[in-house]
C-alpha positions as CSV (number, residue, x, y, z in Angstrom):
1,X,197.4,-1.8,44.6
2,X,200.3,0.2,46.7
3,X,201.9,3.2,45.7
4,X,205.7,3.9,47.0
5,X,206.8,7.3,47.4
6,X,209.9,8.9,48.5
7,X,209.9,11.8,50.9
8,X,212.5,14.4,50.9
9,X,211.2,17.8,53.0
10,X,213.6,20.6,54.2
11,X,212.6,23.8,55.7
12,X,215.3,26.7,56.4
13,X,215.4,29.4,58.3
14,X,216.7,32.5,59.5
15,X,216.7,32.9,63.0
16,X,216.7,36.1,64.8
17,X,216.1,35.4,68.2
18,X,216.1,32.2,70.6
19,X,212.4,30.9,69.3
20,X,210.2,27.6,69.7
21,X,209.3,26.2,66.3
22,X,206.3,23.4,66.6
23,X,206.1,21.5,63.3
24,X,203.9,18.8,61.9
25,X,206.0,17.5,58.7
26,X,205.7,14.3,59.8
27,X,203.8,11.5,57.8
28,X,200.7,9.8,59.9
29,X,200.8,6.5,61.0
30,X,197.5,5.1,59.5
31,X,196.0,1.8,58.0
32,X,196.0,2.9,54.8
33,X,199.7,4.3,54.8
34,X,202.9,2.5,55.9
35,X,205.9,4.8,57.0
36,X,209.8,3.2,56.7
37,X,212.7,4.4,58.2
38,X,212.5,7.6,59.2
39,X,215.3,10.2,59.1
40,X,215.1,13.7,61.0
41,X,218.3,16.4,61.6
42,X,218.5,19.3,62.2
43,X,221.1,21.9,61.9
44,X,222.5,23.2,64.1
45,X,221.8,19.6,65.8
46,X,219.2,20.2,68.4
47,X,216.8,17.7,70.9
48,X,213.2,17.7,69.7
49,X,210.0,17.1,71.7
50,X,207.3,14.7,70.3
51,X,203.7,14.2,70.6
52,X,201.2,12.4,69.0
53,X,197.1,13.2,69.6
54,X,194.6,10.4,69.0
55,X,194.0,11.4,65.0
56,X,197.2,10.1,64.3
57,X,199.0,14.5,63.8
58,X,202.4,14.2,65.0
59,X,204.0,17.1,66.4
60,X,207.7,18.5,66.7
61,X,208.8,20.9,69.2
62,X,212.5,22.8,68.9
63,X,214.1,25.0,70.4
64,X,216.3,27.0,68.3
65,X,218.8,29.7,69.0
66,X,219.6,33.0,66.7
67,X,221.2,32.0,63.3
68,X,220.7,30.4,60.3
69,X,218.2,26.6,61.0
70,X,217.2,23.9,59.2
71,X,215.0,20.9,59.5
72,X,215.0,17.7,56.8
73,X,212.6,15.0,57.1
74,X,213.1,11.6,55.1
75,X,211.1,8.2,54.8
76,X,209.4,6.2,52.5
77,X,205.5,5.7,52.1
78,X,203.4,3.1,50.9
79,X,199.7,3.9,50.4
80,X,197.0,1.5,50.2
81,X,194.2,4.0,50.1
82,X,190.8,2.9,48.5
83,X,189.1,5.2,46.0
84,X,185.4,6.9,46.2
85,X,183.3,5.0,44.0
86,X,179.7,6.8,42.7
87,X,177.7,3.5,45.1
88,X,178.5,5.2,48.3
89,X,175.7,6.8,50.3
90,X,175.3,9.1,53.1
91,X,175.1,8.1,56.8
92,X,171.9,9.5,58.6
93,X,173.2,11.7,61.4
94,X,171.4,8.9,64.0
95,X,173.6,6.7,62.5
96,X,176.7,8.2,62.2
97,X,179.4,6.9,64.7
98,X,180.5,9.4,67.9
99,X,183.2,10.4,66.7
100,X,182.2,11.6,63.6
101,X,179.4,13.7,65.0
102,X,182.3,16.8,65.2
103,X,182.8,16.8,62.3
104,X,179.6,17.9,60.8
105,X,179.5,21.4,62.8
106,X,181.4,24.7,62.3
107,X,185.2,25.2,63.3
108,X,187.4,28.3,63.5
109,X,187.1,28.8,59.7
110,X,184.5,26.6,58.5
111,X,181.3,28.9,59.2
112,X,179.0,25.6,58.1
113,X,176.1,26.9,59.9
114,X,176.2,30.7,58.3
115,X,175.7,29.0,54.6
116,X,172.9,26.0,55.2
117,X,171.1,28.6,52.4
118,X,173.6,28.8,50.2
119,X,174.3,25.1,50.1
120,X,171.2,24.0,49.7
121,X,170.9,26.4,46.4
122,X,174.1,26.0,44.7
123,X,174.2,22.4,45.5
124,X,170.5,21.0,45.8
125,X,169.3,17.7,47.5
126,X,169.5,15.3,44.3
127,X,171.9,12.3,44.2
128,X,172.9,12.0,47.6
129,X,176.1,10.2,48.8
130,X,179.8,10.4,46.8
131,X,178.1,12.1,43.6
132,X,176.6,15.0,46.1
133,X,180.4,15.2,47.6
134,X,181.7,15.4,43.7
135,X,179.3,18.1,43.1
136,X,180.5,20.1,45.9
137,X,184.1,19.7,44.7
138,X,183.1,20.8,41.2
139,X,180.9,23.9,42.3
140,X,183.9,25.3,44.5
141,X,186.2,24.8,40.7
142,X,184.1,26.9,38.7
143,X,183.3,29.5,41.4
144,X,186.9,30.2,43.0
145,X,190.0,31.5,41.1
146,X,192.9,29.9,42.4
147,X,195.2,32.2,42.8
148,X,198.4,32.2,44.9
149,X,198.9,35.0,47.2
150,X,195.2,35.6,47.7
151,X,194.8,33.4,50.9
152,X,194.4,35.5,54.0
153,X,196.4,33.6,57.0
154,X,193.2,33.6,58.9
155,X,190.5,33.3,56.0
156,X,187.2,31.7,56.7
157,X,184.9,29.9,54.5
158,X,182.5,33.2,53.9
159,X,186.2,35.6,53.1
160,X,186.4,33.0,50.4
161,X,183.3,33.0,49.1
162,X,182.8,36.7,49.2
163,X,186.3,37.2,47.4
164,X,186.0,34.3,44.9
165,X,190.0,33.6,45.1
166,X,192.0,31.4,47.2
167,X,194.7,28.5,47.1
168,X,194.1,24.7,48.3
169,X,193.1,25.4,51.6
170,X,190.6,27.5,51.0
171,X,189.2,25.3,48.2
172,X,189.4,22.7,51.1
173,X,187.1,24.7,53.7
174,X,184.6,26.0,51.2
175,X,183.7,22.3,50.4
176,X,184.2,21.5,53.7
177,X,181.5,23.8,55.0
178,X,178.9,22.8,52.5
179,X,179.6,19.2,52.9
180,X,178.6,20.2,56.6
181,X,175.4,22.8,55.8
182,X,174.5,19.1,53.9
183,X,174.5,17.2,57.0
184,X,177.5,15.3,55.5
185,X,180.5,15.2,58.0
186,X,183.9,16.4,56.3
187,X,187.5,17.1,58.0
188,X,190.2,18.6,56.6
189,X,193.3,17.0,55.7
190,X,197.3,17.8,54.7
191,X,199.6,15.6,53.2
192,X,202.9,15.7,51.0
193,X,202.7,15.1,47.7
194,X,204.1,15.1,44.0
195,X,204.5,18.0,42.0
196,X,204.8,18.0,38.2
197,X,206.2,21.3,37.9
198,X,207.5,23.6,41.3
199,X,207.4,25.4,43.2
200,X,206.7,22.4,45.3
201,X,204.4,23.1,48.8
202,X,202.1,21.0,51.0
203,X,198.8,19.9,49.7
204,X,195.6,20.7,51.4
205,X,191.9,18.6,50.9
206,X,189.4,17.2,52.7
207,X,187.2,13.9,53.4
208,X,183.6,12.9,53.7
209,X,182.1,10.3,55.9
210,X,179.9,8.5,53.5
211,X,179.0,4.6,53.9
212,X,181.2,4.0,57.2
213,X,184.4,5.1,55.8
214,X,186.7,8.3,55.3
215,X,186.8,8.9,51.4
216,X,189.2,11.7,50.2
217,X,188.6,14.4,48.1
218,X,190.7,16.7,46.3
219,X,188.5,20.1,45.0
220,X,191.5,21.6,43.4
221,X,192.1,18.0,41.1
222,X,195.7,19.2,41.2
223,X,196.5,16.1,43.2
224,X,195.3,12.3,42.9
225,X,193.9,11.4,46.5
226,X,195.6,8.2,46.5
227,X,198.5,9.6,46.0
228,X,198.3,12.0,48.8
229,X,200.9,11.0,51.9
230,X,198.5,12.1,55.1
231,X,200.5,14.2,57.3
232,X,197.6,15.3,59.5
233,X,193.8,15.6,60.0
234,X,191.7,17.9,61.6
235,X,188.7,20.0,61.9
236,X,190.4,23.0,59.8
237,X,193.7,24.4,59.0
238,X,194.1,25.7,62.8
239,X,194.5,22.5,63.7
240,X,197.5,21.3,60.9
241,X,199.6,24.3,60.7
242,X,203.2,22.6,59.1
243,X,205.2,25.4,61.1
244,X,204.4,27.9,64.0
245,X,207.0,30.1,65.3
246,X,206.7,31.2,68.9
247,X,210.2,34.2,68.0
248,X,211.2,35.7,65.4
249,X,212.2,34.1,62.5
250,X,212.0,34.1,58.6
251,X,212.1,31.3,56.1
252,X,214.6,31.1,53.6
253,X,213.7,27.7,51.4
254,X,211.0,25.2,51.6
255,X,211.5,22.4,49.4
256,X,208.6,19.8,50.7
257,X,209.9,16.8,47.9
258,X,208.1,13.8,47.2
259,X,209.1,11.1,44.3
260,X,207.2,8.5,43.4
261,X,209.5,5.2,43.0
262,X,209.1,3.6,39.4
263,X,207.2,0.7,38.7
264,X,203.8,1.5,40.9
């Protein structure tokens, strides 16, 4: 069954000196997600560079000189994303396609490697495959708070652990690393989505390769996976940053808005 969302994302600034702002706001193109029109201004109205690496992240470049800026994104989204279901089963690492192989080692703040212990106690070797991955999701609940204005910019999986705290990122990377100290491969994953209540913000979760596909999991449950519009994927939040200022700048409003149209 498709979903249809709306997106509606503005992000304003104050600008204090000629700066280089690199975005990725932009929804993927993927099979599991059509993109409509697409609307992107910017005021002042300014040229923007593009480029798009081989997972599908879009990038924005702008230049922007001193004073007040603003950038508003608009489309539509259909998503035709296929839930986990409890069947699926790990893939033997001899087994696991090429490019999925990255995916099951450590990154700049997934320390996988550092908590093979850990995993293997907290989360054990029994039902292997999507119930093992659910597990994860549900240790990482009921061991770390969330709690906004905990996350440290340049937290890794074992600052989170060691503080117990953290927002959706770092729920992301702690099940991302023991998905990994399991020998299961996970990536990390941002997207826009629906907020009941505000402030609204961009969503970060993960997926696990079991059975030959992608599945998404969410270890917050704040957010429906299938409901989540991909922006970008990657091995951690280094590599999906929605805004990095190469200046001096401060933001003023972010209002990231998603609707989802009535009758789906």
């Amino acid at each position: 069954m498709s979903r249809h969302f709306l997106i509606d994302c503005e992000l304003n600034y104050e600008v204090q000196q000629p700066s280089t702002f690199i975005f990725k706001i932009e929804a993927a193109f993927t099979p599991e997600q059509s993109i409509g029109d697409e609307s992107l201004t910017t005021v002042p109205p300014l040229p923007t560079g593009r480029y798009t690496d081989p997972l599908g992240n879009r990038t924005l470049r702008v230049n922007v000189p001193p004073g007040p800026f603003s950038i508003r994104y608009q489309t539509q989204a259909t998503l035709r994303r296929m839930p986990g279901t409890e069947n699926l089963r790990e893939t033997p690492t001899a087994y696991l396609p090429l490019d999925v192989v990255p995916f099951l080692t450590g990154s700049r703040y997934v320390e996988s490697e550092l908590i093979f212990h850990d995993a293997v106690r907290w989360i054990g070797t029994a039902d292997l495959g999507f119930r093992r991955v659910e597990r994860i999701c549900q240790w990482v609940r009921d061991n770390v708070k969330y709690e906004v204005g905990t996350s440290k910019p340049y937290g890794t999986t074992r600052d989170v652990l060691a503080n117990r705290t953290g927002v959706c990122r770092d729920y992301a990377h702690v099940a991302i690393g023991l998905c990994r100290a399991l020998n299961i491969p996970a990536r990390f994953v941002v997207g826009h989505v629906e907020w009941d209540t505000p402030p609204p913000d961009f969503h970060a979760l993960f997926e696990a390769w079991l059975e030959g596909r992608w599945v998404m999991f969410d270890p917050t449950a704040m957010a429906d996976p299938l409901d989540v519009i991909r922006i970008g994927t990657g091995q951690d939040a280094a590599d999906l940053p929605f805004c990095t200022i190469f200046g001096a700048a401060q933001m003023t409003r972010m209002a990231p808005l998603v609707f989802r149209q009535a009758g789906n």
